[in-house]
CHARMM internal coordinates of N, CA and C (Angstrom, degrees):
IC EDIT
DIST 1 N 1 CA 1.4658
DIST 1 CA 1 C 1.5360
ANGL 1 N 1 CA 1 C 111.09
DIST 1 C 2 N 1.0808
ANGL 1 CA 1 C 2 N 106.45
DIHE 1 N 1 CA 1 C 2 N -50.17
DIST 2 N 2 CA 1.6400
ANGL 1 C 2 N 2 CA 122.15
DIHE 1 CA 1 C 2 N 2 CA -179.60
DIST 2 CA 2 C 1.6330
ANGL 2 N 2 CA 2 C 105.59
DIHE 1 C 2 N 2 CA 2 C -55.63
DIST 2 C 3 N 1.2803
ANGL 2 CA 2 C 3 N 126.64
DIHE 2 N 2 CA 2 C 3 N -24.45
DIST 3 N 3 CA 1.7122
ANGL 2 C 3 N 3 CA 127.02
DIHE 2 CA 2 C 3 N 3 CA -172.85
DIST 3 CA 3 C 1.2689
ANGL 3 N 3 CA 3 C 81.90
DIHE 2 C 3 N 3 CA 3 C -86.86
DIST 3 C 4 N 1.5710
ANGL 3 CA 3 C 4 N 131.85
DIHE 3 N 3 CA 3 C 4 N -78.25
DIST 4 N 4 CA 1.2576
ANGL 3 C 4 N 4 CA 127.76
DIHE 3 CA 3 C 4 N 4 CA -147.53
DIST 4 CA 4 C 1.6076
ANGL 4 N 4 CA 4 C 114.24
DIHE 3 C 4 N 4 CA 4 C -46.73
DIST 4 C 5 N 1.4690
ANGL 4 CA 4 C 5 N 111.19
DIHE 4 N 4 CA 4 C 5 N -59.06
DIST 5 N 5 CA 1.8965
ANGL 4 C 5 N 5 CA 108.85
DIHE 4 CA 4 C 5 N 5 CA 149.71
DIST 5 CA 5 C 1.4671
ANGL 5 N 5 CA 5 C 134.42
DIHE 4 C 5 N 5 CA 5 C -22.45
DIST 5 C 6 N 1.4072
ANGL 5 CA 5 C 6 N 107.36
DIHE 5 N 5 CA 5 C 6 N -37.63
DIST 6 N 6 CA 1.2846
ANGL 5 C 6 N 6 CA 110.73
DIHE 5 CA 5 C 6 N 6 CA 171.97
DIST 6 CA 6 C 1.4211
ANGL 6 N 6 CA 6 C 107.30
DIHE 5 C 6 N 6 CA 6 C -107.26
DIST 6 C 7 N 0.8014
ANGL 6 CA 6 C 7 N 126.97
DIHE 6 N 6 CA 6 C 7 N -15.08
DIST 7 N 7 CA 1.8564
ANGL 6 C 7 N 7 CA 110.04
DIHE 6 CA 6 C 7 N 7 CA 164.83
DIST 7 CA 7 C 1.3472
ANGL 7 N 7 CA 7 C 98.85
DIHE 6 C 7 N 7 CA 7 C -69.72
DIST 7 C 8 N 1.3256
ANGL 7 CA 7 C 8 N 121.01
DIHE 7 N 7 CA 7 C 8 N -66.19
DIST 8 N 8 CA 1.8557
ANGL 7 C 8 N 8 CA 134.05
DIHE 7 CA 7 C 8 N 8 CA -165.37
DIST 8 CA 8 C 1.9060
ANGL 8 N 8 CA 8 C 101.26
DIHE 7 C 8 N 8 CA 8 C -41.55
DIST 8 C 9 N 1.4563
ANGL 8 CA 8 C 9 N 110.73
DIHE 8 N 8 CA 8 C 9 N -41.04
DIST 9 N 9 CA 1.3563
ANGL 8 C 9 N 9 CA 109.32
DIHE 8 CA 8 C 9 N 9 CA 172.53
DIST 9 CA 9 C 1.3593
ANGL 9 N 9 CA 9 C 111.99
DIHE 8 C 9 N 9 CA 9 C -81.11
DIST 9 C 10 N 1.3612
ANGL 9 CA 9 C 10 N 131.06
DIHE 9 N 9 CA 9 C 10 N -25.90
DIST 10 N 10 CA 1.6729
ANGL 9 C 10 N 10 CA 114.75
DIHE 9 CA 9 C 10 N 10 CA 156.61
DIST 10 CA 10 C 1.1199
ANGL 10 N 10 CA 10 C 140.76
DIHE 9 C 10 N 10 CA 10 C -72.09
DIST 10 C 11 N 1.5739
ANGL 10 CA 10 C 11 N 117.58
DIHE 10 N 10 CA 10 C 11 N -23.74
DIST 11 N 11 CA 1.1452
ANGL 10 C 11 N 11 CA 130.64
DIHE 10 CA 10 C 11 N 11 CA 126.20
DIST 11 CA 11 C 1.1686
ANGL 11 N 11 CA 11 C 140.41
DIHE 10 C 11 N 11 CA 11 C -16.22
DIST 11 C 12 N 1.5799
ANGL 11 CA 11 C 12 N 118.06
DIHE 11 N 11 CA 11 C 12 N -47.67
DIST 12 N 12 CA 1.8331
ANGL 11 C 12 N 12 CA 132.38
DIHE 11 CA 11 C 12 N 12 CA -157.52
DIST 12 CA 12 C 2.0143
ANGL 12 N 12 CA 12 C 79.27
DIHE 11 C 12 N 12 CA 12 C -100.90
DIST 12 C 13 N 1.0807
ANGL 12 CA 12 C 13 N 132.00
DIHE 12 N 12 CA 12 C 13 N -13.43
DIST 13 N 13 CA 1.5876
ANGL 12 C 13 N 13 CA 127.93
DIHE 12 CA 12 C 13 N 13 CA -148.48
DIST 13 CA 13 C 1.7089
ANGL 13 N 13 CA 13 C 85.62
DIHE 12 C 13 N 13 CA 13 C -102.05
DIST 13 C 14 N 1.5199
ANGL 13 CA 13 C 14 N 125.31
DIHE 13 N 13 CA 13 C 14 N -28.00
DIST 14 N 14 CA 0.9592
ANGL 13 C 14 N 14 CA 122.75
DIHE 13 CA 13 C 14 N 14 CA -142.02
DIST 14 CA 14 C 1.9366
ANGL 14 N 14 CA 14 C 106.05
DIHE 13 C 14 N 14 CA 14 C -84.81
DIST 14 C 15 N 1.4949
ANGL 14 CA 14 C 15 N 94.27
DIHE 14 N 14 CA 14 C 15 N -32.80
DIST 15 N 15 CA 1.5155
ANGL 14 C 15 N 15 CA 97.14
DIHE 14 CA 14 C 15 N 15 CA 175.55
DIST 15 CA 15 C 0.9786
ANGL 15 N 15 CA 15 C 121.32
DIHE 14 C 15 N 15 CA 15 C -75.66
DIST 15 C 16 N 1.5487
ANGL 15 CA 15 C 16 N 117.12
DIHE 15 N 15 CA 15 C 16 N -25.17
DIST 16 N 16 CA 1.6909
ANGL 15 C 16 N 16 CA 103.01
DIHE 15 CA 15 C 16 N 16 CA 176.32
DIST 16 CA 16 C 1.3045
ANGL 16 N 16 CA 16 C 117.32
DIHE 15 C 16 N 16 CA 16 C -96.94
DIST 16 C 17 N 1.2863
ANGL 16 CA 16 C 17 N 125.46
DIHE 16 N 16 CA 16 C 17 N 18.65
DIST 17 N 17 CA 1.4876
ANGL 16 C 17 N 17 CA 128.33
DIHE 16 CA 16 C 17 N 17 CA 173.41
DIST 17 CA 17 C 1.8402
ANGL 17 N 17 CA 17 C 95.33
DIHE 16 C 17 N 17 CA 17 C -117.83
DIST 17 C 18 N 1.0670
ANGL 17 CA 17 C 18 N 127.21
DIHE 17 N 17 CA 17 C 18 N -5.17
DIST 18 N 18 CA 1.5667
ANGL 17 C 18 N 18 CA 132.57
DIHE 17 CA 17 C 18 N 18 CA 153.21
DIST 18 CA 18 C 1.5563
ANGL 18 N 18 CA 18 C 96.55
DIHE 17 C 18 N 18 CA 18 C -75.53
DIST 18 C 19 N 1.3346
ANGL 18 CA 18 C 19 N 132.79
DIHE 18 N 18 CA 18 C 19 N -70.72
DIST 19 N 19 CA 1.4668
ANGL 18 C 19 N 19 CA 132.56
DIHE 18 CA 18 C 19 N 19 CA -176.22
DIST 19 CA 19 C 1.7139
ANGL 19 N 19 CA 19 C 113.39
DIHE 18 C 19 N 19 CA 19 C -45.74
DIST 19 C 20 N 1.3592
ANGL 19 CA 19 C 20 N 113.74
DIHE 19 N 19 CA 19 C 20 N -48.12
DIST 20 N 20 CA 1.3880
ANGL 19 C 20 N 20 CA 111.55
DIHE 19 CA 19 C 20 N 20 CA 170.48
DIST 20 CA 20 C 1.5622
ANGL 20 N 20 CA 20 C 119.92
DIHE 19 C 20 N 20 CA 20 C -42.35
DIST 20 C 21 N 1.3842
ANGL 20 CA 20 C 21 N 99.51
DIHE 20 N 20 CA 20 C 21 N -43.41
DIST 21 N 21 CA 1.7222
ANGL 20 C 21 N 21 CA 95.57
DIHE 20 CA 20 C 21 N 21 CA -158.85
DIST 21 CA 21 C 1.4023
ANGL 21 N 21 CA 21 C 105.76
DIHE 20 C 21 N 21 CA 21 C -107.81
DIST 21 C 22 N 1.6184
ANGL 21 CA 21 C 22 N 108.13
DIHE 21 N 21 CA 21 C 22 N -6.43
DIST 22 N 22 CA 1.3159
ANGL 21 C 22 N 22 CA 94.86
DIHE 21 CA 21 C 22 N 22 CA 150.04
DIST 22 CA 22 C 1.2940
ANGL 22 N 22 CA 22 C 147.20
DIHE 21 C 22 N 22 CA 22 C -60.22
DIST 22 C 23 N 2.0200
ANGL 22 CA 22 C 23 N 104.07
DIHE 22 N 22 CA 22 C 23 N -30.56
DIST 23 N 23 CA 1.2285
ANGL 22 C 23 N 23 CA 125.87
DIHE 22 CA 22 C 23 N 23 CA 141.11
DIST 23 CA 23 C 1.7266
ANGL 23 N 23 CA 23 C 141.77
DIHE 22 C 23 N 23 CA 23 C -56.90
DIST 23 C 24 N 1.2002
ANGL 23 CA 23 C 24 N 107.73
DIHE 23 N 23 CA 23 C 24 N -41.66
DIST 24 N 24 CA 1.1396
ANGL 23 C 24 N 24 CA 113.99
DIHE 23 CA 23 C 24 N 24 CA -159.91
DIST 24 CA 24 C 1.7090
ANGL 24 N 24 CA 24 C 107.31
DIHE 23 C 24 N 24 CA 24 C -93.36
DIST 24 C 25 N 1.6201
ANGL 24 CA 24 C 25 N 123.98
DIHE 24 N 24 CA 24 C 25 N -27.05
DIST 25 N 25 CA 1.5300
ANGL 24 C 25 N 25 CA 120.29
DIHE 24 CA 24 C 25 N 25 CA 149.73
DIST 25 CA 25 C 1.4712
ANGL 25 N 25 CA 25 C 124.09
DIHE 24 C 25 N 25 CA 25 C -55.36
DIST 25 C 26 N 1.4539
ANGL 25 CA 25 C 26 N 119.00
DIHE 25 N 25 CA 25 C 26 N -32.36
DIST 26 N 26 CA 1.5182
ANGL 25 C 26 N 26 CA 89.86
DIHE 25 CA 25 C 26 N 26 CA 164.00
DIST 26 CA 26 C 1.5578
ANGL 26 N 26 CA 26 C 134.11
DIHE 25 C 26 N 26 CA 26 C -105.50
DIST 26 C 27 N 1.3250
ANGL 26 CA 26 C 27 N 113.54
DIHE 26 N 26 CA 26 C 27 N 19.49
DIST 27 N 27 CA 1.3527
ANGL 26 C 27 N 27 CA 132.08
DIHE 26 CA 26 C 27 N 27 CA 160.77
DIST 27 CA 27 C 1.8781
ANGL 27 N 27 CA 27 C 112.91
DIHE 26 C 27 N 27 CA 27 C -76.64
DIST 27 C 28 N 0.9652
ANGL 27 CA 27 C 28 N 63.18
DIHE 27 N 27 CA 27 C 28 N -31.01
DIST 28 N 28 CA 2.2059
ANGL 27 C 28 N 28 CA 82.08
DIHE 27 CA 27 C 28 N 28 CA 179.53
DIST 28 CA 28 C 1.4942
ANGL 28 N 28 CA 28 C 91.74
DIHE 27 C 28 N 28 CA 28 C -61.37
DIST 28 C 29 N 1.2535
ANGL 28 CA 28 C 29 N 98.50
DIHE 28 N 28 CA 28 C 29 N -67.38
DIST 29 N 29 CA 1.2937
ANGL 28 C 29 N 29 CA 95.68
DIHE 28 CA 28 C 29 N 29 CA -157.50
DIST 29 CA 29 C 1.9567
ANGL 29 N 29 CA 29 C 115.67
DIHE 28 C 29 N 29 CA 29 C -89.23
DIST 29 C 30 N 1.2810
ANGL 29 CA 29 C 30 N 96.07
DIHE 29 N 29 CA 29 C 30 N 1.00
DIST 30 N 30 CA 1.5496
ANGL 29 C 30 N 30 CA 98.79
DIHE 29 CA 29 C 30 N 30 CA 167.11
DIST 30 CA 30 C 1.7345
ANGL 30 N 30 CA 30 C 100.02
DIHE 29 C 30 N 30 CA 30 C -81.14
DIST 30 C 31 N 1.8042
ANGL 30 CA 30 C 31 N 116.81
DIHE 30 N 30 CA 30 C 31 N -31.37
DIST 31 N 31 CA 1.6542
ANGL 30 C 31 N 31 CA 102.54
DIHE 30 CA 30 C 31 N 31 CA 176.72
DIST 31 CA 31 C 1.3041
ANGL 31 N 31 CA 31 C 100.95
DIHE 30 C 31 N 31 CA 31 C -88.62
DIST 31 C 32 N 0.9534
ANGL 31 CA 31 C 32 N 144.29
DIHE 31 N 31 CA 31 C 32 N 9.77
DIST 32 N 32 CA 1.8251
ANGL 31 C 32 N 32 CA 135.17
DIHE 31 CA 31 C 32 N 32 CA 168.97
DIST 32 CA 32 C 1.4041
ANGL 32 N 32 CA 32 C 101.83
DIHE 31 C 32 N 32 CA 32 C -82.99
DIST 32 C 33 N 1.4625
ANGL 32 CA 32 C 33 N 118.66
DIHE 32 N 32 CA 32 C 33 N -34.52
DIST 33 N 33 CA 1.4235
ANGL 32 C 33 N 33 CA 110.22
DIHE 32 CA 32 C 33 N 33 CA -171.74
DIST 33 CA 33 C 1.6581
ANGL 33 N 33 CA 33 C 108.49
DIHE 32 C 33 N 33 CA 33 C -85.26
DIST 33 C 34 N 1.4213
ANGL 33 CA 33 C 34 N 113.05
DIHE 33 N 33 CA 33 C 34 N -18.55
DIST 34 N 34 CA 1.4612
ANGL 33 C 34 N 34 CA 123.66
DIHE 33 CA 33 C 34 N 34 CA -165.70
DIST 34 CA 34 C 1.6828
ANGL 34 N 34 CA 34 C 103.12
DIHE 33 C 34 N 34 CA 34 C -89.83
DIST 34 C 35 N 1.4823
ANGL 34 CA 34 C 35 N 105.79
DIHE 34 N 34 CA 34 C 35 N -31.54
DIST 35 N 35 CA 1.2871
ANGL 34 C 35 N 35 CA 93.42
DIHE 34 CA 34 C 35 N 35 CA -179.79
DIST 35 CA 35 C 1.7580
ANGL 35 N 35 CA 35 C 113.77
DIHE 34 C 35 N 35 CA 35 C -101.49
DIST 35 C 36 N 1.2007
ANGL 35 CA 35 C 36 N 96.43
DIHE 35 N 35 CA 35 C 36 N 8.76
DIST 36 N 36 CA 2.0850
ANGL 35 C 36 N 36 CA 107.07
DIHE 35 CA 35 C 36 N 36 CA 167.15
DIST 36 CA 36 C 1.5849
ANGL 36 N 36 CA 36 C 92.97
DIHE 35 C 36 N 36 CA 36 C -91.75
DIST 36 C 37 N 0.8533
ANGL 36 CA 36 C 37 N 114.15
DIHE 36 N 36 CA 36 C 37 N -27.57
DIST 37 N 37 CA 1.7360
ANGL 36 C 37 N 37 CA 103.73
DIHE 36 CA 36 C 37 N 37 CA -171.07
DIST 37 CA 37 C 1.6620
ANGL 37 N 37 CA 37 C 93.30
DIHE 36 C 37 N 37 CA 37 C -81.49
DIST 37 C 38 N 1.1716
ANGL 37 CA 37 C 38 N 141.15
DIHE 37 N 37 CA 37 C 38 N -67.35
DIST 38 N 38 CA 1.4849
ANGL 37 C 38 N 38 CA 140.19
DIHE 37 CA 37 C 38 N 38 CA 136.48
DIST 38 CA 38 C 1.3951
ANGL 38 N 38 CA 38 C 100.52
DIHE 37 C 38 N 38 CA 38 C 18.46
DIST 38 C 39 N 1.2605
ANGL 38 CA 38 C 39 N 118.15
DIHE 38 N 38 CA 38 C 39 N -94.57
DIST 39 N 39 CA 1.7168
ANGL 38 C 39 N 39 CA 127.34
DIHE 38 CA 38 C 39 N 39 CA -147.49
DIST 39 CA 39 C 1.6139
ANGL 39 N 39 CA 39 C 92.15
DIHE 38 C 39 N 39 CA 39 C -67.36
DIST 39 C 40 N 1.3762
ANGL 39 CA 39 C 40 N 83.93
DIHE 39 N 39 CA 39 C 40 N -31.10
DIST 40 N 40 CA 2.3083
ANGL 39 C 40 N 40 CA 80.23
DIHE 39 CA 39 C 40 N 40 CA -177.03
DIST 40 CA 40 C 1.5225
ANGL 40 N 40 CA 40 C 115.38
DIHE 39 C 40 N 40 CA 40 C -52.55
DIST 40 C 41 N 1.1209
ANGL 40 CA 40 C 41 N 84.79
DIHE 40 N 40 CA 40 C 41 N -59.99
DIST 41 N 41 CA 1.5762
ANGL 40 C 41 N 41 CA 100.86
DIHE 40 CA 40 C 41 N 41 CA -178.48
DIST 41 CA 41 C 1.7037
ANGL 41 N 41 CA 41 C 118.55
DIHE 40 C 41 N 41 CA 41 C -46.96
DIST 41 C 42 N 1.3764
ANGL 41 CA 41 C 42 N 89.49
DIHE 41 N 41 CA 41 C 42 N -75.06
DIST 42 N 42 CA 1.7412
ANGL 41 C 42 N 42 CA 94.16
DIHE 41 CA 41 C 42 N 42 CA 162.52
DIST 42 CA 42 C 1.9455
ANGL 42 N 42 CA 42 C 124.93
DIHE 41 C 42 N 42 CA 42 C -17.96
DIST 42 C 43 N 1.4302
ANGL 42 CA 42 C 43 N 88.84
DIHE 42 N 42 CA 42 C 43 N -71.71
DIST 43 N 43 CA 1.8781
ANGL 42 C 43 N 43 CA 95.76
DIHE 42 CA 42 C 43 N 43 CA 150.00
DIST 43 CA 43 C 0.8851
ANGL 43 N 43 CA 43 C 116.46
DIHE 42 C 43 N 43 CA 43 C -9.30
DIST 43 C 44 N 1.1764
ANGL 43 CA 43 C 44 N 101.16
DIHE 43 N 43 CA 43 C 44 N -96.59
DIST 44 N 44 CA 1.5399
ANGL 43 C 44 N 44 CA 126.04
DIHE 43 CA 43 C 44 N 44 CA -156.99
DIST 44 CA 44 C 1.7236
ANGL 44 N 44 CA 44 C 125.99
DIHE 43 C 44 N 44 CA 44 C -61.57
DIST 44 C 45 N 1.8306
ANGL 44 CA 44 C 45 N 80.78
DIHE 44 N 44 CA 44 C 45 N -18.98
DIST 45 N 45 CA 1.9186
ANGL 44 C 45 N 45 CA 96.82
DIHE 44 CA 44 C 45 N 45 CA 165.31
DIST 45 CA 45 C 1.5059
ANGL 45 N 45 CA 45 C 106.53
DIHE 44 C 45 N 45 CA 45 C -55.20
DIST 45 C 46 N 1.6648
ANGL 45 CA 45 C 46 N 89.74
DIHE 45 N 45 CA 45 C 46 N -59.86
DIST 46 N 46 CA 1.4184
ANGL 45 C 46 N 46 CA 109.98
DIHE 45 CA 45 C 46 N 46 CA -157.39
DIST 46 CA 46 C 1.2523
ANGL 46 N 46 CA 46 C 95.77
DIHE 45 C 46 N 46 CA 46 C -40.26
DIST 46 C 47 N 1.8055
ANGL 46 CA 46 C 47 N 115.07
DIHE 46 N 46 CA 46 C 47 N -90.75
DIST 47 N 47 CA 1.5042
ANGL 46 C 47 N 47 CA 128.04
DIHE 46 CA 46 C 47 N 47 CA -163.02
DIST 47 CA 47 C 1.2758
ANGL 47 N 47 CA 47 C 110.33
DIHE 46 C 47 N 47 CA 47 C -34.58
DIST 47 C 48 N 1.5301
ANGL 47 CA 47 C 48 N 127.53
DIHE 47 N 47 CA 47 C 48 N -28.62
DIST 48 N 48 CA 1.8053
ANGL 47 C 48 N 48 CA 112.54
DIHE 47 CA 47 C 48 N 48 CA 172.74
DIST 48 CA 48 C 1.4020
ANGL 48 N 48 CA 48 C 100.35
DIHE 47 C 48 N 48 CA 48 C -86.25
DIST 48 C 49 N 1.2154
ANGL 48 CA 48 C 49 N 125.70
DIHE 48 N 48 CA 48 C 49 N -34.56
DIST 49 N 49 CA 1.4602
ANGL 48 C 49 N 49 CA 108.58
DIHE 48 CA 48 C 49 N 49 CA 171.75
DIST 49 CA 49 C 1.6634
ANGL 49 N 49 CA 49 C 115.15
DIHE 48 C 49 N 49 CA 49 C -57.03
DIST 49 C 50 N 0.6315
ANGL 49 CA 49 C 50 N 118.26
DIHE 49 N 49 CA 49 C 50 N -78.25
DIST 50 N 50 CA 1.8594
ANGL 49 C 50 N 50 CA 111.49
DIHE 49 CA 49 C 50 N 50 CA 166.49
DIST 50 CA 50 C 1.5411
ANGL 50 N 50 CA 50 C 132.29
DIHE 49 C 50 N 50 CA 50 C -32.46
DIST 50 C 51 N 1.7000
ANGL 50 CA 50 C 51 N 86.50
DIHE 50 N 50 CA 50 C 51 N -22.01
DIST 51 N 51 CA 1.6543
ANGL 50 C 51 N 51 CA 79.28
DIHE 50 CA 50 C 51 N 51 CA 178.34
DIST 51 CA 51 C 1.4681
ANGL 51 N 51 CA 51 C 101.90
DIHE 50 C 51 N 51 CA 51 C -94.58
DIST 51 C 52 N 1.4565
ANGL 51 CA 51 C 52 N 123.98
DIHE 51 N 51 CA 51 C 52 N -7.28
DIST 52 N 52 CA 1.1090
ANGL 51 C 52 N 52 CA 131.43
DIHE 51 CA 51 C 52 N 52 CA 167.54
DIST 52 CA 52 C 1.3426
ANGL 52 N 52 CA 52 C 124.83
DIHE 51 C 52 N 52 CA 52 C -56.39
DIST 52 C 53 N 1.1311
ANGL 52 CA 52 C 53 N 113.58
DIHE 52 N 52 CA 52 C 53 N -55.80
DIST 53 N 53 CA 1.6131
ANGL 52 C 53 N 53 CA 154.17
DIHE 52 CA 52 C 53 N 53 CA 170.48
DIST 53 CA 53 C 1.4112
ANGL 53 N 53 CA 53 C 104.29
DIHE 52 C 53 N 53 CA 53 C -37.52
DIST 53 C 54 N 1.2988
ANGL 53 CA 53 C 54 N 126.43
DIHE 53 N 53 CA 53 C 54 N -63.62
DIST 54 N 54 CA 1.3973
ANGL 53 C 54 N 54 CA 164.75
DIHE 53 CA 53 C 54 N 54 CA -176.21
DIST 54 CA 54 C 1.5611
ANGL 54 N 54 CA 54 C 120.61
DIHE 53 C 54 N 54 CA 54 C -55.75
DIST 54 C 55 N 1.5189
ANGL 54 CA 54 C 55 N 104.52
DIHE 54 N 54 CA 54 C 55 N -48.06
DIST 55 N 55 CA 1.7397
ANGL 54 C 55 N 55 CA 130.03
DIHE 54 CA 54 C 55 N 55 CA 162.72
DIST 55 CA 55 C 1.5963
ANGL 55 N 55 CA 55 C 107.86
DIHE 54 C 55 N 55 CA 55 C -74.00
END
COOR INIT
IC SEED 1 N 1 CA 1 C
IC BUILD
C-alpha cells in the first residue's frame, strides 16, 4: 500500500516539473539572447566611444 502512495505521489510531481520546464527553458533562453544582445551593444558603445576619444 505504502509503494502505491508513493509512486501515485511521484507520479502527481511529475506534471508539474514537466510544466515548469516547459516554461522555464524558453525564458532562459529568451534572457541568454537578451542579455548577448546587452553585452553586444555595450561593445559596440564602447569601441565608438574610444574611437571617438582617439580622433
Amino acid at each position: 500500500m505504502v509503494d502505491r502512495i508513493r509512486q501515485a505521489f511521484g507520479w502527481a510531481l511529475v506534471v508539474p516539473v514537466l510544466w515548469v520546464s516547459t516554461i522555464v527553458y524558453p525564458v532562459m533562453g529568451l534572457g541568454y539572447f537578451l542579455v548577448l544582445g546587452v553585452v553586444d551593444t555595450i561593445g559596440h558603445v564602447a569601441r565608438r566611444w574610444r574611437a571617438h576619444r582617439e580622433s
